[in-house]
NULUMSE-715771 format. One record per atom (N, C-alpha, C): residue in one letter; atom name; x, y, z. Coordinates in Angstrom, 3 decimals. Example, Ala and Ser with C-alpha at 12.3 -4.5 7.8 and 13.67 -1.06 7.14 Angstrom:
2
 code site     east    north       up
    A    N   13.190   -5.690    7.800
    A   CA   12.300   -4.500    7.800
    A    C   13.200   -3.300    7.800
    S    N   12.850   -2.250    7.080
    S   CA   13.670   -1.060    7.140
    S    C   12.900    0.030    7.870
% end
This chain:
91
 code site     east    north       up
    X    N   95.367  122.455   51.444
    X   CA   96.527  123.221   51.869
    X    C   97.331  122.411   52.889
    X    N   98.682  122.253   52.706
    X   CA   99.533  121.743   53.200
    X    C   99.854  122.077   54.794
    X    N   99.772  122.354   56.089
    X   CA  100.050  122.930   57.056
    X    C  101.488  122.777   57.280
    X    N  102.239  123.573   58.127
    X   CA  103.443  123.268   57.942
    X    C  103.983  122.589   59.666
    X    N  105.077  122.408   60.078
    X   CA  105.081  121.341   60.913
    X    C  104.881  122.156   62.693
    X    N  105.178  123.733   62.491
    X   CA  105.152  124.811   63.779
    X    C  102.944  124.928   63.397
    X    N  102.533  125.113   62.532
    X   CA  100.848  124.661   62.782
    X    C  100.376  123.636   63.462
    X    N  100.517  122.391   62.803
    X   CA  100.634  121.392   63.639
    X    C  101.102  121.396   64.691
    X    N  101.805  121.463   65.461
    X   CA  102.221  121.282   66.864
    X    C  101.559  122.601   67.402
    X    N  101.211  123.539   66.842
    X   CA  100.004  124.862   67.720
    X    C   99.320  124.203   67.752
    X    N   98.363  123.291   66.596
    X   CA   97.171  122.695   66.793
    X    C   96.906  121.604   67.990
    X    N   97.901  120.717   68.173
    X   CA   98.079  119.583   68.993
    X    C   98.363  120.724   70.614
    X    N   99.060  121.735   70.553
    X   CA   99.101  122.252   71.700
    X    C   97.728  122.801   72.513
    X    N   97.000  123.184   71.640
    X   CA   95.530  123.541   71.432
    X    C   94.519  122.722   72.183
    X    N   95.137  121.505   71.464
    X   CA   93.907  120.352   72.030
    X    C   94.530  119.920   73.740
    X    N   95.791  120.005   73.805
    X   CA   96.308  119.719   74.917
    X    C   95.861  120.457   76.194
    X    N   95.661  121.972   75.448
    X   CA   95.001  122.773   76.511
    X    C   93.693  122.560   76.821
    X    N   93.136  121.895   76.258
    X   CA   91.334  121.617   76.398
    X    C   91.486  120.571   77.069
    X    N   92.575  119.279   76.763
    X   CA   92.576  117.849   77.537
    X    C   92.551  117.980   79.011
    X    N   94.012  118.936   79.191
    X   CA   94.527  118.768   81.031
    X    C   92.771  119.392   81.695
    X    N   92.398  120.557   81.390
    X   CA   91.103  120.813   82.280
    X    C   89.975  119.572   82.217
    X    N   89.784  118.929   81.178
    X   CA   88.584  118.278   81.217
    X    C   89.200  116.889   82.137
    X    N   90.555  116.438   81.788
    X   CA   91.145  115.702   82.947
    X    C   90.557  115.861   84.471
    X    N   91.144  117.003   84.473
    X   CA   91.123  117.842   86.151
    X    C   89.464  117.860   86.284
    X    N   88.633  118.492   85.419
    X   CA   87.178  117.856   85.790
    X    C   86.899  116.370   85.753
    X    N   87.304  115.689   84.966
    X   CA   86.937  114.079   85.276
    X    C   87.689  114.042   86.666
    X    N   88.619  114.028   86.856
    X   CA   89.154  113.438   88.438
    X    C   88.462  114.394   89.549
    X    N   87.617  115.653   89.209
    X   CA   87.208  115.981   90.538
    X    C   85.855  115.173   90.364
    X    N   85.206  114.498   89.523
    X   CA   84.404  113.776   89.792
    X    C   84.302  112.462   90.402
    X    N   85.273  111.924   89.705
    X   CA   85.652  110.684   90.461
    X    C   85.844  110.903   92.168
    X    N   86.764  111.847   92.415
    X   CA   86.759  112.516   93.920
    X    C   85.474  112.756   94.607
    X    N   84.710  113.147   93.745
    X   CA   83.024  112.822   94.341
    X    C   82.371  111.722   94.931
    X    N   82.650  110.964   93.726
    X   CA   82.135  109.680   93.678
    X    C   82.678  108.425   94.644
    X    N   84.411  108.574   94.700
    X   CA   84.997  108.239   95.885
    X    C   84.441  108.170   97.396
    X    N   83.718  110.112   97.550
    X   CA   83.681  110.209   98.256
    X    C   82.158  109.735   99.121
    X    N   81.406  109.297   97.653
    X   CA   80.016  108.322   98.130
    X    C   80.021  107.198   98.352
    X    N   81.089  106.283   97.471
    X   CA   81.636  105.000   98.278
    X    C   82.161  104.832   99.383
    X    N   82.859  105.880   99.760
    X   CA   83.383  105.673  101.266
    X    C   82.229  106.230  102.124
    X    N   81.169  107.438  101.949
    X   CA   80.357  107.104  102.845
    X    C   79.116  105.739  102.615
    X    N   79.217  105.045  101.689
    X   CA   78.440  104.057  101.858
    X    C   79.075  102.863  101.699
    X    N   80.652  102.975  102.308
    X   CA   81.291  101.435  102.536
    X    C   81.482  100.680  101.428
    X    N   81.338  101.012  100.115
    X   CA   81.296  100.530   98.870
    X    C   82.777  100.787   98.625
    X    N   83.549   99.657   98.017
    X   CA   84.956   99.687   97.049
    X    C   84.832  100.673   96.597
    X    N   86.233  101.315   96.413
    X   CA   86.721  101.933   95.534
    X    C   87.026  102.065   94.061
    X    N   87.693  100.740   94.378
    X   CA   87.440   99.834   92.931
    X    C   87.078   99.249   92.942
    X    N   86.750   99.194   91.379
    X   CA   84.767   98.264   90.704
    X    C   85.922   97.945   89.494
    X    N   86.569   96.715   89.086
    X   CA   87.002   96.247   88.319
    X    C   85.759   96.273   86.576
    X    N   84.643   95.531   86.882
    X   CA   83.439   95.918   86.258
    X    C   83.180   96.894   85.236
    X    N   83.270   98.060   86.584
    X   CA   83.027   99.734   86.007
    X    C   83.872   99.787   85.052
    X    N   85.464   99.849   85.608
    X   CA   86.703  100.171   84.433
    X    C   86.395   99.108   82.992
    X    N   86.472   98.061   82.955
    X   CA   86.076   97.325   82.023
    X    C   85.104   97.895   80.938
    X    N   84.062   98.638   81.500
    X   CA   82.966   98.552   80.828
    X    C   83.451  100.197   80.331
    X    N   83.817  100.989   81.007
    X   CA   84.303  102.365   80.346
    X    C   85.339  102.082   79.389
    X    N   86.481  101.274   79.322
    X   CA   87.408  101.194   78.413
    X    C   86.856  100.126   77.246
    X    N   85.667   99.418   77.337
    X   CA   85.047   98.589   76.471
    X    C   84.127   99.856   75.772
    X    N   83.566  100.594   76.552
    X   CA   82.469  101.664   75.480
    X    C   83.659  102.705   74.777
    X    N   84.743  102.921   75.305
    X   CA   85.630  103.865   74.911
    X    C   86.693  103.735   73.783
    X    N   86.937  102.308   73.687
    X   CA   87.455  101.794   72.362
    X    C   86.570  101.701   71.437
    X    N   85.022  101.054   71.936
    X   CA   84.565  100.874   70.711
    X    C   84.160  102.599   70.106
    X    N   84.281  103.172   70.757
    X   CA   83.795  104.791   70.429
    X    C   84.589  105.471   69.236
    X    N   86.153  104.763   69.565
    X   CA   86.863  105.107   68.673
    X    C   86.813  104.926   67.380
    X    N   86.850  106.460   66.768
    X   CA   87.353  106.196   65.263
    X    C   88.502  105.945   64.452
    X    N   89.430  105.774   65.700
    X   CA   90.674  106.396   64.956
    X    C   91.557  107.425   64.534
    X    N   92.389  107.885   64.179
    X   CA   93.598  106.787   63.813
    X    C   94.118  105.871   65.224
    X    N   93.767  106.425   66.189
    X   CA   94.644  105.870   67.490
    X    C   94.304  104.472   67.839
    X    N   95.144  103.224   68.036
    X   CA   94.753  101.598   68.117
    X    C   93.856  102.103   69.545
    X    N   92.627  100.918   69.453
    X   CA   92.172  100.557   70.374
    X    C   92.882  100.112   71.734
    X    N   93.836   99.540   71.419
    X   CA   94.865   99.540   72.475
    X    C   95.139  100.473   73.103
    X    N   95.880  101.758   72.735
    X   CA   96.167  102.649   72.574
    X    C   95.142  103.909   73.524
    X    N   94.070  103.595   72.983
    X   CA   92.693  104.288   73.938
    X    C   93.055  103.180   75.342
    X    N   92.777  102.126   75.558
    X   CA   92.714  101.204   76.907
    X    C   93.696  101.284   77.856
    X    N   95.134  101.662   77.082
    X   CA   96.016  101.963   78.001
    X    C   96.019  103.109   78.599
    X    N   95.617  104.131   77.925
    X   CA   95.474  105.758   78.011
    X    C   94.613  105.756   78.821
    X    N   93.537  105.435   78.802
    X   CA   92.210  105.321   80.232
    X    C   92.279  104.289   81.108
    X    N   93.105  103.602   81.078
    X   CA   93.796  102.675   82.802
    X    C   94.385  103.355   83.563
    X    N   95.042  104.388   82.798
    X   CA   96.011  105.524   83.445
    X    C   95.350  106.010   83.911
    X    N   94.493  107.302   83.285
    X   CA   93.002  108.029   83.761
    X    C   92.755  107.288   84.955
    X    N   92.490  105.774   85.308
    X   CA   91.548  105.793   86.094
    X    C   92.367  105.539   87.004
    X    N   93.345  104.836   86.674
    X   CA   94.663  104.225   87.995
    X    C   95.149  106.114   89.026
    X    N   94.729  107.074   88.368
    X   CA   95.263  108.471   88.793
    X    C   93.792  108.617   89.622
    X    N   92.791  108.767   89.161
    X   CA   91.570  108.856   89.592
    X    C   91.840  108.201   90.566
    X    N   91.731  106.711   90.956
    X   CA   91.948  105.921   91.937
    X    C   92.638  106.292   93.145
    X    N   94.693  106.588   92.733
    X   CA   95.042  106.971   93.995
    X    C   94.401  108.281   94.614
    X    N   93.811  108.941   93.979
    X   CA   93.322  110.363   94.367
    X    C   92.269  110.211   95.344
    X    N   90.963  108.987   95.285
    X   CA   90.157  109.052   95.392
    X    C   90.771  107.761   97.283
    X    N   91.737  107.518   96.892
    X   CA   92.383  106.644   97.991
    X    C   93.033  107.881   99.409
    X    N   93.740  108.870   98.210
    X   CA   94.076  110.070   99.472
    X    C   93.501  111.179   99.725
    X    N   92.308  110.912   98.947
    X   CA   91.110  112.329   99.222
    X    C   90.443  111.544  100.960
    X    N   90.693  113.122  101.731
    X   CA   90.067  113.241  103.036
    X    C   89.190  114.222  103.192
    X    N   88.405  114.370  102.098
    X   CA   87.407  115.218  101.935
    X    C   85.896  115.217  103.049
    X    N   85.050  115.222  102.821
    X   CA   83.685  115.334  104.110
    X    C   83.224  114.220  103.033
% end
């Protein structure tokens, strides 16, 4: 069955609503985790870490979306994570 083009875009709206929360939970973790590097004097950024998440995260991919495509999308993720975890004044 053919879907028509107002399905599709419910469907994609759908997934959009599941993305932004699990976002907002990944960055309050990172905000965690921030907040154990700064109490143990450890960088913020781990060049390493990112590497190795956008290396397991492309290869994870099935597709259709380029591998590229995933790497740029989670530099973002983490570059947001990052300033957050730079202006979190949390305990």
């Amino acid at each position: 069955m053919v879907k028509t083009l107002d399905e599709l875009r419910n469907a994609i709206d759908r997934l959009d609503d599941q993305i932004v929360p699990l976002l907002n939970q990944r960055a309050a973790l990172a905000l965690e985790i921030g907040r154990i590097k700064k109490a143990n004097g450890d960088p913020l950024h781990v060049p390493s870490r990112e590497r190795d998440v956008i290396d397991r995260l492309t290869a994870a991919s099935q597709g259709p979306m380029p591998a590229e495509s995933i790497a740029s999308i989670y530099k973002e993720v983490m570059a947001a994570a990052l300033a957050l975890e730079h202006k979190d004044e949390g305990p």
